[in-house]
N, C-alpha and C positions, 0 to 999 in steps of 0.2 A: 420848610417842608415841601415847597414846589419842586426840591431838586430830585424826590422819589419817582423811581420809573416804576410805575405798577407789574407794567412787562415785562419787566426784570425780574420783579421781584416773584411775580407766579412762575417764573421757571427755579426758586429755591428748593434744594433738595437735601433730603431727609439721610442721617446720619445711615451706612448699612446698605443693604442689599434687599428692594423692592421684595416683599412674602409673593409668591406667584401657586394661584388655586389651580391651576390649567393647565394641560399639556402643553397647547399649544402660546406663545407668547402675543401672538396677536391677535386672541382670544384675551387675552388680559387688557391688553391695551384699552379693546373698545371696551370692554367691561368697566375698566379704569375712566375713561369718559363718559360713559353712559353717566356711569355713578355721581360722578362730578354736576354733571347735568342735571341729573334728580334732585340730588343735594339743591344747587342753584336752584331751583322751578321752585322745590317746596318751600323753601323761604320765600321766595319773591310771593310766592302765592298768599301765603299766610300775610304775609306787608301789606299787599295788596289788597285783602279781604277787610285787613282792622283800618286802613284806610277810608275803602269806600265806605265802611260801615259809618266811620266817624266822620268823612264828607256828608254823608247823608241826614244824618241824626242833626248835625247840625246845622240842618237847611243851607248849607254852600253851595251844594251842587245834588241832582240825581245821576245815578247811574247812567240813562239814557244820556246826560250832558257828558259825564267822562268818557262813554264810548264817544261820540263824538269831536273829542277835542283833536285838535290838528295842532299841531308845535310850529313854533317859528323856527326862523334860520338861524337861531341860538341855541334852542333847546335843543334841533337836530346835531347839530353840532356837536353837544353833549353825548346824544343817544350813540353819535358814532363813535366816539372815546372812549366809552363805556363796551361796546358790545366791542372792540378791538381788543381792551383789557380782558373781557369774558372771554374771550375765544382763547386769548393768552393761556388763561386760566385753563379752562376746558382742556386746552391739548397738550398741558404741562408736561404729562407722559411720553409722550412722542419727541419734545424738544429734550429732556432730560437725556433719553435713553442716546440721542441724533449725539449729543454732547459729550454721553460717554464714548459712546464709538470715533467719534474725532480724535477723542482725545486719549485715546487707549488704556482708560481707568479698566481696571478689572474690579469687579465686585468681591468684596472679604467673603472666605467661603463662612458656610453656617454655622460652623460651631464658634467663629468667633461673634458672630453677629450673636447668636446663645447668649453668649457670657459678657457679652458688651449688655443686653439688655437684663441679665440678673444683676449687672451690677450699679445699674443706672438707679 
């Protein structure tokens, strides 16, 4: 399993032609990130929350200590592979579309995207 690029893989793209609420398309796009981003926050947040609670309760650590902690040059390490994968993630929109355009895919018009999805 070492051989998965995570990087790679957050630029996978979905069967069909992107649904777009906006006139404008890059007006979607950040909408499209934002999203992503909220999504991401609210999870980590909830992670984070049943965490500290269960740090806590079980006399490991207080709050006050986990603000405090400072990472070594492994765990940074970590933090930066991590946040290079999220940003992957995050801006999947913007590599996707960069990809279509290189590569001169045209999007299936709607009515077959329609009837691709009623018959899925």
């Amino acid at each position: 399993m070492d051989d998965i690029d995570p990087i790679a893989l957050a630029g996978t793209r979905a069967k069909g032609k992107r649904p777009y609420f906006f006139k404008d398309p890059d007006v979607e796009r950040v909408l499209s990130i934002a999203m992503v981003i909220a999504m991401e926050h609210a999870v980590t947040r909830q992670r984070l929350d049943a965490l500290e609670r269960l740090i806590e309760s079980k006399g490991v650590a207080t709050r006050a200590e986990l603000d405090a902690f400072q990472p070594d040059a492994a765990a940074e390490a970590e933090r930066t592979t991590w946040m290079q994968e999220y940003v992957a993630r995050v801006l999947r929109i913007v590599q996707q579309e960069t990809e279509a355009l290189e590569s001169g895919a045209k999007e299936p018009p709607m009515a077959d995207l329609i009837a691709q999805m009623r018959d899925e």
